[in-house]
C-alpha positions as CSV (number, residue, x, y, z in Angstrom):
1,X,-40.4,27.1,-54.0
2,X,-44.4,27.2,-53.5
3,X,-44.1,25.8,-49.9
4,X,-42.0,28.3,-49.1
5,X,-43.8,31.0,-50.4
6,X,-46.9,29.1,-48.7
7,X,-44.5,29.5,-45.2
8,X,-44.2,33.5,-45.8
9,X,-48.0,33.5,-46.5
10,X,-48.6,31.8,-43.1
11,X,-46.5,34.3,-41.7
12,X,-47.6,37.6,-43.4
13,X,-51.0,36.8,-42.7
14,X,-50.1,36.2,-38.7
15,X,-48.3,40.0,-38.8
16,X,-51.3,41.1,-40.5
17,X,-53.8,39.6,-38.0
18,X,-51.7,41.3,-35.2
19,X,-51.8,44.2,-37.2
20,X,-55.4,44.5,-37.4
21,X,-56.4,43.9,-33.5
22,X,-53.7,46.4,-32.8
23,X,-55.9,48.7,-34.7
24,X,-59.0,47.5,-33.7
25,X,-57.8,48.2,-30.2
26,X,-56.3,51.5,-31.0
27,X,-60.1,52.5,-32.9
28,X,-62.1,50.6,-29.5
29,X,-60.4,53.3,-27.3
30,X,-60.5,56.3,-29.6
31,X,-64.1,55.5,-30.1
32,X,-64.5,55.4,-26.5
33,X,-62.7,58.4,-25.4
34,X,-64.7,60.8,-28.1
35,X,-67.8,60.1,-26.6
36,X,-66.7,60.2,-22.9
37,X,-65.7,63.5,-24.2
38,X,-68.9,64.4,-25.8
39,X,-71.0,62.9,-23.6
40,X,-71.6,65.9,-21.0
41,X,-72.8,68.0,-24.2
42,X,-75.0,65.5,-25.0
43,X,-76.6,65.4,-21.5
44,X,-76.5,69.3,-21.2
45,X,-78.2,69.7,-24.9
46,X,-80.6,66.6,-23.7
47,X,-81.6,68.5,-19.9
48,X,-82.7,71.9,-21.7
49,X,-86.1,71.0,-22.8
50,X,-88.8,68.2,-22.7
51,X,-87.9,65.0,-23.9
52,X,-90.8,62.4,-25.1
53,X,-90.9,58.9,-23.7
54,X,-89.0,57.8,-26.6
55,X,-85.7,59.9,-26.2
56,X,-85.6,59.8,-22.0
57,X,-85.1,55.8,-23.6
58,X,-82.5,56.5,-25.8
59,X,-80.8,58.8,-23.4
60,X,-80.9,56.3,-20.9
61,X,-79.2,54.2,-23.2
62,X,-76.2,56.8,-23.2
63,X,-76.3,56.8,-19.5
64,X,-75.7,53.2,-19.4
65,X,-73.2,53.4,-21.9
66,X,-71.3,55.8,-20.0
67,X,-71.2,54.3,-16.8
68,X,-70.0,50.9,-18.1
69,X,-67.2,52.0,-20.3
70,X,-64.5,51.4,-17.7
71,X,-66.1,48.0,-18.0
72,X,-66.3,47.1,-21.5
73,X,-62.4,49.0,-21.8
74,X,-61.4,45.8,-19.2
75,X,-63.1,43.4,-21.5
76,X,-61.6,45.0,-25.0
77,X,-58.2,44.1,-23.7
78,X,-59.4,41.0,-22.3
79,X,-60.5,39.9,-25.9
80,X,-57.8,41.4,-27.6
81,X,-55.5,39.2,-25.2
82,X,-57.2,35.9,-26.0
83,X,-57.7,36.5,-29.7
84,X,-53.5,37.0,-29.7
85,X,-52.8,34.2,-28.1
86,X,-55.7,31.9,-30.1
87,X,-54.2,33.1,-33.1
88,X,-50.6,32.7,-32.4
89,X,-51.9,29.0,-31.4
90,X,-53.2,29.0,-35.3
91,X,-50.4,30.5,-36.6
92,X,-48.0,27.7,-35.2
93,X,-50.3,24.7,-36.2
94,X,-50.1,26.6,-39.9
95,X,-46.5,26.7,-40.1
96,X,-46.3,23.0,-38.5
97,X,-48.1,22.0,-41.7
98,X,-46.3,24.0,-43.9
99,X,-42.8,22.9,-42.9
100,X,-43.7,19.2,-42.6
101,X,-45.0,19.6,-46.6
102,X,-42.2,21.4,-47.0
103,X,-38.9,19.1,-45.2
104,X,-41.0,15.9,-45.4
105,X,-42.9,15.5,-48.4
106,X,-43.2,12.0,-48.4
107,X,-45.2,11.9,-45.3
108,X,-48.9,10.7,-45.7
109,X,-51.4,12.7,-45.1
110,X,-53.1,11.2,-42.6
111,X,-50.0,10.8,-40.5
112,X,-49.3,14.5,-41.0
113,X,-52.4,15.1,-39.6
114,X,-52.4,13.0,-37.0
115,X,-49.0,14.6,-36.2
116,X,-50.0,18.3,-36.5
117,X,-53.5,17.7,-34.0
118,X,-51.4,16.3,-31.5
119,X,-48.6,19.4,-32.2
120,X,-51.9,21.8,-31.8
121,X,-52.7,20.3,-28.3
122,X,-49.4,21.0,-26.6
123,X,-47.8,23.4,-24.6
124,X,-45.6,26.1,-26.4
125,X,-42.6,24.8,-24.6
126,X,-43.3,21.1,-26.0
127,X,-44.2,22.9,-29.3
128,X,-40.9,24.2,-29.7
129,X,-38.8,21.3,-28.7
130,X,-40.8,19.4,-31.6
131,X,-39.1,22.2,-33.7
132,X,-35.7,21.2,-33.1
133,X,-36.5,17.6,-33.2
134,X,-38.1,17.2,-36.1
135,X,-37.1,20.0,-38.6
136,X,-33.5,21.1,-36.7
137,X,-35.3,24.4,-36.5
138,X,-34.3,26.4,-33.5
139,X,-35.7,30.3,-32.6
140,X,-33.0,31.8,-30.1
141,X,-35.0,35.2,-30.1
142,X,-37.8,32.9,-28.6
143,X,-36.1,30.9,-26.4
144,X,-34.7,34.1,-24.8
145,X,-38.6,35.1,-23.9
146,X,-39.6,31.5,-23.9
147,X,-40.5,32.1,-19.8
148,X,-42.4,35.7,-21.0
149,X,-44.1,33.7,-23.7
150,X,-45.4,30.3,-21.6
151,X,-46.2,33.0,-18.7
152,X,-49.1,34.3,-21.8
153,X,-50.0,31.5,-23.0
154,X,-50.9,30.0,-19.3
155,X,-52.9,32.7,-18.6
156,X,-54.8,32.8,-21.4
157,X,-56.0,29.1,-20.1
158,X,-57.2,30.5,-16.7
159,X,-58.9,33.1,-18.4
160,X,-60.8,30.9,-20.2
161,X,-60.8,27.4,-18.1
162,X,-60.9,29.6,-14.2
163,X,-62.3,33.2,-14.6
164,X,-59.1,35.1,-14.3
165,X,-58.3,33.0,-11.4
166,X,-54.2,32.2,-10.8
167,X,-54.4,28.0,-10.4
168,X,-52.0,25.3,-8.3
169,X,-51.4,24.5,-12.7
170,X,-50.6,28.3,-13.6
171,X,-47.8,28.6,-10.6
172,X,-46.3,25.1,-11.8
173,X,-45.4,26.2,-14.6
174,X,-44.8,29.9,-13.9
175,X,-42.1,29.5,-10.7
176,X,-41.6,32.3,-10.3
177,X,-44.6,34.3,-10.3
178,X,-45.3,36.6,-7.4
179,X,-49.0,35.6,-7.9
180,X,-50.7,32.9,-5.3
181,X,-53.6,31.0,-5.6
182,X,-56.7,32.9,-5.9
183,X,-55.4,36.2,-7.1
184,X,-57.3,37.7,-10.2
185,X,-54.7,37.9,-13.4
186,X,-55.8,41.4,-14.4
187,X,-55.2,42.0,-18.3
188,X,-53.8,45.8,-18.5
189,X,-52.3,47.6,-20.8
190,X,-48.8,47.4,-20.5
191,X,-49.3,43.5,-20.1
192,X,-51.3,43.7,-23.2
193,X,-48.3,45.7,-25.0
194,X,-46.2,43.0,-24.2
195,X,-48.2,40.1,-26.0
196,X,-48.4,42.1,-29.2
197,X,-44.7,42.5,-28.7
198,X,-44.1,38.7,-27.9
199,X,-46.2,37.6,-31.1
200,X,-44.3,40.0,-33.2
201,X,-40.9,38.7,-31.7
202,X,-42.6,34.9,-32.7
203,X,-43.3,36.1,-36.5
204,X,-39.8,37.4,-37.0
205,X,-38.0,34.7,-35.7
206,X,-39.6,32.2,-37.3
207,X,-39.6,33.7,-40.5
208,X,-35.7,34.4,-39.9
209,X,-35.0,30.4,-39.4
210,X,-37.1,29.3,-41.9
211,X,-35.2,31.9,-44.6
212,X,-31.8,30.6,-43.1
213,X,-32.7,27.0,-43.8
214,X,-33.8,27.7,-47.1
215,X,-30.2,29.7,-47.9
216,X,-28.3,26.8,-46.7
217,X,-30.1,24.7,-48.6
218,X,-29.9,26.6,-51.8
219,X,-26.2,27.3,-51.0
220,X,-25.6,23.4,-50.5
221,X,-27.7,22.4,-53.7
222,X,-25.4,24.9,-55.9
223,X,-22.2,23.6,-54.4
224,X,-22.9,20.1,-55.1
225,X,-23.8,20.7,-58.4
226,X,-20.7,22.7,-58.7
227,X,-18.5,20.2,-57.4
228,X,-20.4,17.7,-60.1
């Protein structure tokens, strides 16, 4: 019974992580918004009299601000992006560990580790085939977005390994992208939207398996020791 409660901790603490950058994102823009909206006030107030050296520097400081907030808005959901993915990378290696404690006891440690770094180095795809393999565990929520899902998790990589830059790798995998060689893959907001919705789809449908195996289980354990 502890793994299992260990398993829902893995998985509370992913929703909560979402959870959090959602709202970190949602207070980033907020913050950013009030003081484009301020920020002609505080230029008028700043124009009506003279300023010493010391406050021209601070105001330019406000000027600069204000000129790259387009910038840093790009870059927030840029972040936000790559800290979803990472920790949906974490998440997975987590519940890896868990489940192997948890359907596998008997396993030795240092083959379970040996097992879960070489888990934490593949692809998602390969990831989830060592699911089924392994554990019987299948997700037919994820493999319904499992093209949706590889499609952010190969970005992410030539975000971090090609500046943004679409690859010969990323269009191997993703077939049937529109996106050729070269092309920037721009982070917006709607694409954004759809990786908080992809890791939420990847919490639940985990959890859901993992709860199912556990009520068969139970259900098998009580009617064997019924029919004993």
């Amino acid at each position: 019974m502890e793994i299992l409660e260990n398993i829902q901790k893995n998985i509370d603490d992913f929703k909560a992580d979402i959870l959090k950058l959602d709202q970190f994102l949602t207070g980033t823009r907020v913050s950013y918004s009030f003081f484009q909206h301020k920020y002609p006030e505080v230029q008028k107030e700043f124009s009506e009299k003279t300023r010493s050296e010391e406050e021209v520097e601070g105001m330019h400081i406000f000027e600069n601000l204000n000129d790259s907030i387009s910038i840093h808005e790009v870059e927030v959901l840029k972040y936000c992006f790559i800290n979803i993915i990472a920790r949906t990378d974490a998440f997975l290696n987590d519940i890896a560990r868990s489940i192997y404690l948890w359907k596998k006891p008997d396993l030795q440690e240092k083959a379970r580790e040996k097992i879960i770094l070489n888990f934490s180095h593949s692809s998602f795809k390969d990831k989830l085939k060592h699911f089924k393999k392994e554990f019987e565990l299948t997700f037919p929520h994820i493999e319904n977005k499992e093209s949706t899902i590889v499609e952010l998790f190969s970005t992410r990589n030539i975000i971090l390994h090609n500046n943004c830059l679409v690859n010969e790798t990323y269009l191997k995998i993703n077939r049937d992208s529109k996106l050729r060689v070269g092309d920037e893959r721009v982070i917006g907001e709607e694409y954004l939207k759809l990786t908080f919705v992809m890791a939420v789809i990847i919490a639940r449908s985990i959890e859901e398996q993992v709860h199912l195996k556990a009520n068969n289980a139970n259900a098998a354990d009580a009617k064997s020791r019924a029919a004993d």
